[in-house]
N, CA, C and O atoms as a MOPAC input file, in Angstrom:
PM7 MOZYME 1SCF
protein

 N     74.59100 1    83.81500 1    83.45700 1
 C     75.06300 1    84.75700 1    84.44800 1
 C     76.30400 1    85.47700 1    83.91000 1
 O     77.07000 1    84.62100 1    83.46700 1
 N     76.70500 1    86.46400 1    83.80000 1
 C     77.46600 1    87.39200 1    83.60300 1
 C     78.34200 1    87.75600 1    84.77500 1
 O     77.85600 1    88.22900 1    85.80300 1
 N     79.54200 1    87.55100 1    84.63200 1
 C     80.58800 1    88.00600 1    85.63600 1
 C     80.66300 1    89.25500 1    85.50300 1
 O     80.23800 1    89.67700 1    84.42700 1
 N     81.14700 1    90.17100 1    86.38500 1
 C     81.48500 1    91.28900 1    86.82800 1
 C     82.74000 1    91.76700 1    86.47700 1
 O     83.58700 1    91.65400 1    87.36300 1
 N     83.12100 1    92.30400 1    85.35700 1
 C     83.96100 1    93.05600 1    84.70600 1
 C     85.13900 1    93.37800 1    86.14600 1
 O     84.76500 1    94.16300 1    87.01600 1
 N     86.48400 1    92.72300 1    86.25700 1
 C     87.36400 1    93.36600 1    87.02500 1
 C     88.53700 1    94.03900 1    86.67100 1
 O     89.75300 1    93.96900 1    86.84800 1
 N     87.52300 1    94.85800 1    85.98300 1
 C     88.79400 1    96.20200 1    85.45400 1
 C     88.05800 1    97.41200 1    86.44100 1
 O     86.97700 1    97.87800 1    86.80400 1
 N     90.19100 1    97.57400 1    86.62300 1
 C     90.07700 1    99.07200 1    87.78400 1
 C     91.10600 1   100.31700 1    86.95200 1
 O     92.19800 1   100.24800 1    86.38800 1
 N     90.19800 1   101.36400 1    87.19300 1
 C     91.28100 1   102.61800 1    86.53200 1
 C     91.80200 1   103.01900 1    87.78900 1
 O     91.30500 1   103.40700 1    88.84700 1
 N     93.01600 1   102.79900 1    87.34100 1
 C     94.18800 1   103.83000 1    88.07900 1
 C     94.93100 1   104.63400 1    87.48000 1
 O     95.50000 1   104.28900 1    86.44400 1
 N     95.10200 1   106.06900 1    88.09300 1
 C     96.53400 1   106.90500 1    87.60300 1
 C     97.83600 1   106.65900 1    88.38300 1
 O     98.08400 1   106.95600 1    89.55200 1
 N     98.91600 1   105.80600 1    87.10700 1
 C    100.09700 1   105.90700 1    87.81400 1
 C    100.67000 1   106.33400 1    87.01200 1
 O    100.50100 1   106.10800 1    85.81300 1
 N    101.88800 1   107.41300 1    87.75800 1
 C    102.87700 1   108.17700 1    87.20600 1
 C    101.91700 1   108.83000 1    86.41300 1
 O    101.96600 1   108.19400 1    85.36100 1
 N    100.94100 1   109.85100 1    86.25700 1
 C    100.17700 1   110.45000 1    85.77300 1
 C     99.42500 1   110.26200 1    84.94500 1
 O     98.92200 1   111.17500 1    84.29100 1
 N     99.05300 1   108.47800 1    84.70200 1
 C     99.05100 1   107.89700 1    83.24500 1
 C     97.87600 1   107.34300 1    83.34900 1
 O     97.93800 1   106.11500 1    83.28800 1
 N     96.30600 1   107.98600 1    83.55000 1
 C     95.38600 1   107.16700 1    83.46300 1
 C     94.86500 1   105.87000 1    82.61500 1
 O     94.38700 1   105.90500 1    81.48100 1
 N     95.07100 1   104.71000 1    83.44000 1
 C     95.43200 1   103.37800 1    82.92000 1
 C     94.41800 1   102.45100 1    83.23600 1
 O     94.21600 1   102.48600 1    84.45000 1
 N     93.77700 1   101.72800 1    82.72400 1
 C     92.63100 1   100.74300 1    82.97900 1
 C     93.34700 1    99.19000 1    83.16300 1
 O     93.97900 1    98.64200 1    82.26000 1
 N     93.13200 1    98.64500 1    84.41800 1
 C     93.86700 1    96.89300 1    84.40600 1
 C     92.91100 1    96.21900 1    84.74700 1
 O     91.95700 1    96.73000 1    85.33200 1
 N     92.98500 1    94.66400 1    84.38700 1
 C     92.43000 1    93.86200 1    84.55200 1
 C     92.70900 1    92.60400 1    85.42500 1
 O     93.35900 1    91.63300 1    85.03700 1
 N     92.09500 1    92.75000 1    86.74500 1
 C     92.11200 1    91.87500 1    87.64700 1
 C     93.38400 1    92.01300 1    88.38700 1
 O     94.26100 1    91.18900 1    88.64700 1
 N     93.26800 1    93.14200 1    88.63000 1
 C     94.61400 1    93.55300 1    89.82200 1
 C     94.20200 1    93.65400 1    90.78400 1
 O     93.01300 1    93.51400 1    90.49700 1
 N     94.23500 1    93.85800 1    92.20400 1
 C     93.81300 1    93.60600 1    93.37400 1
 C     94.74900 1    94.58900 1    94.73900 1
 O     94.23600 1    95.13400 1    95.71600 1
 N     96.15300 1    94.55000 1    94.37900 1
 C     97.08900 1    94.69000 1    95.14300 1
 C     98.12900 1    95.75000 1    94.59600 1
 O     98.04800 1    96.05600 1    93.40600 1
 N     99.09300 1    96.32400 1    95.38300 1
 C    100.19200 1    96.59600 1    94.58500 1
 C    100.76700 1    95.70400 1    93.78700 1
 O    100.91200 1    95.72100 1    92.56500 1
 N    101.25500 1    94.48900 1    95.03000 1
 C    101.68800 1    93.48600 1    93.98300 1
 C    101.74400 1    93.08400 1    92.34600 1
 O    102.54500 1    93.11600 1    91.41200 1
 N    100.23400 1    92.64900 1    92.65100 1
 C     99.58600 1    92.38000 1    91.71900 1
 C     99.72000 1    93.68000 1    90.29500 1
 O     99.51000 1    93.38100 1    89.12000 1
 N    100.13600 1    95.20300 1    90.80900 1
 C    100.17700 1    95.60000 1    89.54400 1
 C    101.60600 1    95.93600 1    89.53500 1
 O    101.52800 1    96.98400 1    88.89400 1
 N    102.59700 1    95.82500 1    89.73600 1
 C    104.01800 1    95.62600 1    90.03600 1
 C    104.62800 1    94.33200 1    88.93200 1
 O    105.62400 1    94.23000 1    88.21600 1
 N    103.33200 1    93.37000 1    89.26800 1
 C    104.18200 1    92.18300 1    88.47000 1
 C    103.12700 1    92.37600 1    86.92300 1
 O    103.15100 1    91.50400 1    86.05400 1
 N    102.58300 1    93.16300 1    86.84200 1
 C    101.43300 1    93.68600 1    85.55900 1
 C    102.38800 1    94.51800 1    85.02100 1
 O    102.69700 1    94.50800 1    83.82900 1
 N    102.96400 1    95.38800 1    86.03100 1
 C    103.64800 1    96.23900 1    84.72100 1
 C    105.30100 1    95.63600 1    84.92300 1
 O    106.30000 1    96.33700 1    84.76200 1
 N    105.30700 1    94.73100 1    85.16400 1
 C    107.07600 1    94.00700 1    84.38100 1
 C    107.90000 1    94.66800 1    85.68900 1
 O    109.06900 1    94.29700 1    85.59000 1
 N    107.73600 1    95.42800 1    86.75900 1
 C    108.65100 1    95.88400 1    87.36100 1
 C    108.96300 1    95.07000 1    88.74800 1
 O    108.13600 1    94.53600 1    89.48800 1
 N    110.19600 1    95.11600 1    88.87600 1
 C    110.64300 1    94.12600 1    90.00600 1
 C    110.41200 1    94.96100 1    91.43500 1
 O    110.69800 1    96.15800 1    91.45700 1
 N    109.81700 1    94.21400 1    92.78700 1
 C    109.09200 1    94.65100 1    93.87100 1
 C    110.50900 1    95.67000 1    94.70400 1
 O    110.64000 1    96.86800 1    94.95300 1
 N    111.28500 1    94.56700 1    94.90100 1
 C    112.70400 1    95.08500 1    95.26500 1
 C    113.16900 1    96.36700 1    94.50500 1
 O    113.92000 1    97.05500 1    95.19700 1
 N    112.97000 1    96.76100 1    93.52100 1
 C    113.52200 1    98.01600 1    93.35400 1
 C    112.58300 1    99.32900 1    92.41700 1
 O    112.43400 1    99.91300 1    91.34400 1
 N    112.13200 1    99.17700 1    93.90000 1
 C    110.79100 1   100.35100 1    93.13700 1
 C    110.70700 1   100.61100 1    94.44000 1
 O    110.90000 1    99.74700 1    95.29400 1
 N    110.26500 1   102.42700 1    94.82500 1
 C    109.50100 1   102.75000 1    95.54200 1
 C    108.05100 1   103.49600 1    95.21000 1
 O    107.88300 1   104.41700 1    94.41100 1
 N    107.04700 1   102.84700 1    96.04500 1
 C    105.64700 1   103.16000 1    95.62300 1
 C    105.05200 1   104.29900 1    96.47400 1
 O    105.63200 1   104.41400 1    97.55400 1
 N    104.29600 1   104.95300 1    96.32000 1
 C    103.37300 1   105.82900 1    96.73600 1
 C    102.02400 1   105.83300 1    96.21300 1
 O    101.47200 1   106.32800 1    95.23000 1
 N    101.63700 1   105.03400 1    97.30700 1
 C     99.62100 1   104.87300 1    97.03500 1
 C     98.95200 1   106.16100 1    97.82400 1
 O     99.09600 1   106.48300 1    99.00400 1
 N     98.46100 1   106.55700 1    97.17200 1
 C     97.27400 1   108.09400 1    97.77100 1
 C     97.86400 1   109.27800 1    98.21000 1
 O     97.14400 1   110.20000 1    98.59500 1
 N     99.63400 1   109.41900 1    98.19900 1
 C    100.23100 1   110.15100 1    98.27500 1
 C    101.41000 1   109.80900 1   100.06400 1
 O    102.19100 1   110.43600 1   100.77900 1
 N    100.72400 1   108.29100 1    99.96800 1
 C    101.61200 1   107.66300 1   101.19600 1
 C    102.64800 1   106.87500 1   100.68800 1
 O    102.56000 1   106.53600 1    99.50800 1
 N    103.32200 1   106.62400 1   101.14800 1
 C    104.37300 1   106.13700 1   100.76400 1
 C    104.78600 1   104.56500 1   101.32900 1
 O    105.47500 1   104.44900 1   102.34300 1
 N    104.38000 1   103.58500 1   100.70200 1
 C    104.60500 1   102.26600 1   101.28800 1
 C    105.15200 1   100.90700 1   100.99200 1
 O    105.00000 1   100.25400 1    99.96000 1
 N    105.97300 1   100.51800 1   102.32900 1
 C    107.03800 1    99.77700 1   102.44400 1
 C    106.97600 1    99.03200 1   101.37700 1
 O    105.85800 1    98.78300 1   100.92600 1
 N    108.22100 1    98.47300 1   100.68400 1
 C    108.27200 1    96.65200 1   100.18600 1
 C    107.26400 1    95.96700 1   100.28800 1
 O    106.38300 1    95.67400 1    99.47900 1
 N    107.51800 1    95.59600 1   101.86000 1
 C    106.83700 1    94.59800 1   102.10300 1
 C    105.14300 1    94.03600 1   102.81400 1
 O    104.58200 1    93.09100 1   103.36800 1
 N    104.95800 1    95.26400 1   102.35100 1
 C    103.68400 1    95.89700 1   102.47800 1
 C    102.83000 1    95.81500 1   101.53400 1
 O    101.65200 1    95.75900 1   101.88500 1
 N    103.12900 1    95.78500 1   100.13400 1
 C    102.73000 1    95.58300 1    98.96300 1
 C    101.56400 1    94.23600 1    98.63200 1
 O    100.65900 1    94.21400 1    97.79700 1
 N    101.99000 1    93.15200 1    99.64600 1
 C    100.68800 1    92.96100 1    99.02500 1
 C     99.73000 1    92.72500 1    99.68100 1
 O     98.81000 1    91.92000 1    99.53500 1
 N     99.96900 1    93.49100 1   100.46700 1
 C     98.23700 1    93.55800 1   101.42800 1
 C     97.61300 1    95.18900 1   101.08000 1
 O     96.41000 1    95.45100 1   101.04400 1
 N     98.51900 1    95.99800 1   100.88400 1
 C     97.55100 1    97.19100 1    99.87700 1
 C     96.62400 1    96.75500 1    99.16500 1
 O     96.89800 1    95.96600 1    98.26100 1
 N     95.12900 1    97.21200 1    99.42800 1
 C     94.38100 1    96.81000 1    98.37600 1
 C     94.21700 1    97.91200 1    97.76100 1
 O     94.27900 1    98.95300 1    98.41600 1
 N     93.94700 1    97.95800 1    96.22200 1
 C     93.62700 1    98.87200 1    95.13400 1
 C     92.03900 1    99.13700 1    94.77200 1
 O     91.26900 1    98.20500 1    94.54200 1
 N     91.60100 1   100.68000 1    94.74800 1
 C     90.39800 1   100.91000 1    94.47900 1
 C     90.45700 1   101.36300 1    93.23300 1
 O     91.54700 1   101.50400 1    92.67900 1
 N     89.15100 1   101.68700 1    92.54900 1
 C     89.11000 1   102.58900 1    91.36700 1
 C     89.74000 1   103.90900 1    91.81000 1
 O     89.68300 1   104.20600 1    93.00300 1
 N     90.31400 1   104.68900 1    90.96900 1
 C     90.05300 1   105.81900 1    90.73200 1
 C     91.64300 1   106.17500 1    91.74900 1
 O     91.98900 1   107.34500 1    91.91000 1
 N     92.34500 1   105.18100 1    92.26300 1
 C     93.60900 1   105.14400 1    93.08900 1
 C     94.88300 1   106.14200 1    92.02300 1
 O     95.16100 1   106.08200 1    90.82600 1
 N     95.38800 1   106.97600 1    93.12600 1
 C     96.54600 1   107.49800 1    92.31600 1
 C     97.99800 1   106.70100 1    93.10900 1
 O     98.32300 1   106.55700 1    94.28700 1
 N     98.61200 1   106.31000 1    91.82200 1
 C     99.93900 1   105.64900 1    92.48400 1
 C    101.32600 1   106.21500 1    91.59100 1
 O    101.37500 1   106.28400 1    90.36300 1
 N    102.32400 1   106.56000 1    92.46000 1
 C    103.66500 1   106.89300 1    91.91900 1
 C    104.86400 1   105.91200 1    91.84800 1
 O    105.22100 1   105.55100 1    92.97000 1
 N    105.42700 1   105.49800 1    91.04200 1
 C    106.72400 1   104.24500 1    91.14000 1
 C    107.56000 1   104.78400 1    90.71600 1
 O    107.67000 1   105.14800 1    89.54500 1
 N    108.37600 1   104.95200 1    91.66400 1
 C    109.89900 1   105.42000 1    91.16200 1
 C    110.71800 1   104.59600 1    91.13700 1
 O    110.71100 1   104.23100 1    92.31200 1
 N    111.60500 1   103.88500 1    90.53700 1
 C    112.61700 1   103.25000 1    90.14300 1
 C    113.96500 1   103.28300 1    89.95500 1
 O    114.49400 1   104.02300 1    89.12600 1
 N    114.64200 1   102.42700 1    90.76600 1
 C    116.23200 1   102.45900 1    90.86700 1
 C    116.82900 1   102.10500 1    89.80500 1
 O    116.40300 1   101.29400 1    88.98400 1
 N    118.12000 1   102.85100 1    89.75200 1
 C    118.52000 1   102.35400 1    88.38600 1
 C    120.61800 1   102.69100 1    88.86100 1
 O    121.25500 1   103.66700 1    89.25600 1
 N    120.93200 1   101.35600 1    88.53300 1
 C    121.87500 1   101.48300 1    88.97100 1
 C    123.30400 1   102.10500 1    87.52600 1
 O    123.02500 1   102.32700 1    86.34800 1
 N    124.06100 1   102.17400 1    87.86600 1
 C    125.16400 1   103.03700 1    86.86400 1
 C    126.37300 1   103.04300 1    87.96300 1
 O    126.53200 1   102.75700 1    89.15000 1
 N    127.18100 1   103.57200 1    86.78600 1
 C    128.31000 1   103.61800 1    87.37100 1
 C    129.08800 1   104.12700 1    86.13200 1
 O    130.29900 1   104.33700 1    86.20600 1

């Protein structure tokens, strides 16, 4: 029996990207190294909470934006 390939393409930040076994924001938040707390996301051109993240589920073909805080002084 052959499992079912769970790779999903997404464009984030304009960057058509193929992952494997992501499911959630979460889930691609902690894929790409970035901390949940300081990022704001935009799935489909909505914009959603923190803590919301990991009940977003992710489809193929999903466009997502992460913008990132960056502190200075």
């Amino acid at each position: 029996m052959h499992k079912k390939s769970d790779t999903m393409t997404l464009t984030v930040n304009g960057n058509t990207t193929s992952f494997q076994e992501i499911k959630t924001l979460t889930d691609l938040l902690v894929t790409l190294n970035l901390d949940p707390e300081t990022v704001v996301v935009e799935h489909n051109t909505t914009i959603i909470q923190s803590e919301s993240f990991d009940s977003v589920l992710l489809a193929e073909g999903d466009q997502i934006e992460i913008i990132r805080f960056v502190g200075g002084g």
